[in-house]
C-alpha positions as CSV (number, residue, x, y, z in Angstrom):
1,X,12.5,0.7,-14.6
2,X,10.6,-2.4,-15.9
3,X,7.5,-3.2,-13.4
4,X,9.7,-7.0,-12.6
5,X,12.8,-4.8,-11.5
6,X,10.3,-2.4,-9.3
7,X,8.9,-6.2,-7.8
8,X,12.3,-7.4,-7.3
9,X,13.6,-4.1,-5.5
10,X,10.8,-3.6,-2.9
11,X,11.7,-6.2,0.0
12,X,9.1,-7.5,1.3
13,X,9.7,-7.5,4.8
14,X,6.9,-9.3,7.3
15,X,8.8,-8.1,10.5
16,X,7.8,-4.3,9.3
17,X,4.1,-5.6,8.7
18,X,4.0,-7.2,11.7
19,X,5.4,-3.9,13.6
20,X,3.0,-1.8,12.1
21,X,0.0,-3.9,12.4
22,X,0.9,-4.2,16.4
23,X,1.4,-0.3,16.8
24,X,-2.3,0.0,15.0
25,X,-1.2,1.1,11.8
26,X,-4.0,0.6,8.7
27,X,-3.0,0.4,5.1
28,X,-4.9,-0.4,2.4
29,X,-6.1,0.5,-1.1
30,X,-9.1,2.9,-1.7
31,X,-10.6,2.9,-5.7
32,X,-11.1,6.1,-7.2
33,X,-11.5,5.2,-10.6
34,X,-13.8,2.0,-11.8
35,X,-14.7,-0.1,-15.1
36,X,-18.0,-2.2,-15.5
37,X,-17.6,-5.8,-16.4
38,X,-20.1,-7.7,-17.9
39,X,-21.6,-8.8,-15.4
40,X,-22.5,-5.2,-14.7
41,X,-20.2,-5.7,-11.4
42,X,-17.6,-2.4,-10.5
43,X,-14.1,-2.9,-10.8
44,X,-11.6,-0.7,-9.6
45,X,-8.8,0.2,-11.6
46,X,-7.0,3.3,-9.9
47,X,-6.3,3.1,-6.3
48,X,-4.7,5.5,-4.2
49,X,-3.2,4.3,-0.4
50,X,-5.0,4.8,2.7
51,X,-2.8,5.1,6.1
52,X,-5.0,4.8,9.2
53,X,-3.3,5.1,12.2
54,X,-5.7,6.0,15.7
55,X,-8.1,8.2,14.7
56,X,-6.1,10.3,12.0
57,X,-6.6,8.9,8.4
58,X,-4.7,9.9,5.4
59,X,-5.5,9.3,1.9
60,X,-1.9,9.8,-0.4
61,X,-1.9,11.9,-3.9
62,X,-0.5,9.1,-6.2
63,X,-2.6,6.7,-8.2
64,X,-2.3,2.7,-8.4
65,X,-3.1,0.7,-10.7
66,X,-4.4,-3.1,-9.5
67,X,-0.8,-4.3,-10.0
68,X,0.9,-1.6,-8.3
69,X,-0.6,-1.4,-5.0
70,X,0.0,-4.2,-3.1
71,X,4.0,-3.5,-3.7
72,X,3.4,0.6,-2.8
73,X,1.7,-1.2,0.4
74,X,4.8,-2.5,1.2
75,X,7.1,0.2,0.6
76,X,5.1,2.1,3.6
77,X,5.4,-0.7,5.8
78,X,8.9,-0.3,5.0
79,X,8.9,3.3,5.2
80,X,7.1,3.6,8.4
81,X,9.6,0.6,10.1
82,X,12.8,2.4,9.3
83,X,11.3,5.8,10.4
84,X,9.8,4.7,13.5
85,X,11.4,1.8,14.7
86,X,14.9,2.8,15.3
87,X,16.1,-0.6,12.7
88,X,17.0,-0.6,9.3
89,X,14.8,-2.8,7.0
């Protein structure tokens, strides 16, 4: 699947954000893998997804690259909606 069809496919729905956000969920990218640039500044470039949610905190087994994880990000607002919510995205 070319990365544009993967864009296209993952919906990004605001109303899931929004419901996860309000039930305290956390989601966001942690770097595990950088490059230096020349400015001798780190860059990541391998991510894997961090889901916070009270005071458990898990940290998910696939790697990201910078491109990829803002659309994983919203598949698991997606994912958590339709599991939890009792609604269809």
């Amino acid at each position: 699947m070319s990365k544009k069809k993967q864009i296209q496919d993952i919906v990004i729905n605001q109303e899931a954000a929004k419901w996860c956000f309000n039930r305290g969920y956390k989601i966001y990218p942690k770097p595990i893998e950088f490059k230096e640039t020349k400015y001798r500044q780190k860059l990541g470039v391998k991510f894997k997804l961090v889901v916070e949610f009270g005071s458990e905190k898990r940290i998910g087994s696939k790697e990201y690259t910078q491109k990829e994880w803002p659309i994983a990000i919203w598949s698991v607002y997606n994912y958590l909606y339709n599991k939890h919510s009792g609604e269809k995205a």
